[in-house]
C-alpha positions in Angstrom: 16.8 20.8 -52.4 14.2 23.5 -51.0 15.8 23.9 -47.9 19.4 24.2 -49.8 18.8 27.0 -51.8 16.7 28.9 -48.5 20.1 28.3 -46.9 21.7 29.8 -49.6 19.7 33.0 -49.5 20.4 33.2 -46.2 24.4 32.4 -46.8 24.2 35.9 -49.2 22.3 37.5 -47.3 24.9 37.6 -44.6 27.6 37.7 -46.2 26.1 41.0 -48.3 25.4 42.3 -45.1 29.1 41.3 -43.6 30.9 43.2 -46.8 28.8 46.6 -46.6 30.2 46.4 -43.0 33.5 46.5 -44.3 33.0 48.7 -47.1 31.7 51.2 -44.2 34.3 50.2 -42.4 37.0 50.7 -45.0 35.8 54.3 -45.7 36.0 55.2 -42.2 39.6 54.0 -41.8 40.6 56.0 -45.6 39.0 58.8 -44.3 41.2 59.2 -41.1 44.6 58.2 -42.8 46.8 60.6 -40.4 46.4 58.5 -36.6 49.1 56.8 -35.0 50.0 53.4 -36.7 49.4 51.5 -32.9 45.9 53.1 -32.7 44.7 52.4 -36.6 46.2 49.1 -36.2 44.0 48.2 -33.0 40.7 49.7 -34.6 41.7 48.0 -37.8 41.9 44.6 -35.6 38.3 45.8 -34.2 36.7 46.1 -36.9 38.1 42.9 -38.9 38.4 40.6 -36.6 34.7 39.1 -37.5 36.0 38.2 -40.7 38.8 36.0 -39.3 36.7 34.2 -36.9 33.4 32.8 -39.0 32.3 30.0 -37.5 32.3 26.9 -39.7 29.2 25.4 -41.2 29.8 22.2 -39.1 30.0 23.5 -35.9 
């Protein structure tokens, strides 16, 4: 059970760590609202694209 909640910790941890990304990420992007949709949309892809490629627990 020991080892379960460590793993937990560590589970917030990262994903604390992962979402102040974003948030930094996020107010970067709101503060530069005025570039061209093609180049927002690759930065936007940049700085995302972690989130849509987590790696699953049982891999």
């Amino acid at each position: 059970m020991k080892a379960s909640v460590e793993q937990l910790d560590d589970d917030i941890a990262d994903l604390k760590a992962r979402l102040s990304k974003v948030i930094q990420s996020a107010k970067i992007i709101a503060s530069c609202p005025f570039e061209p949709y093609p180049v927002r949309l690759k930065r936007e892809n940049q700085i995302y694209g972690h989130l849509f490629t987590l790696e699953s627990p049982d891999a």
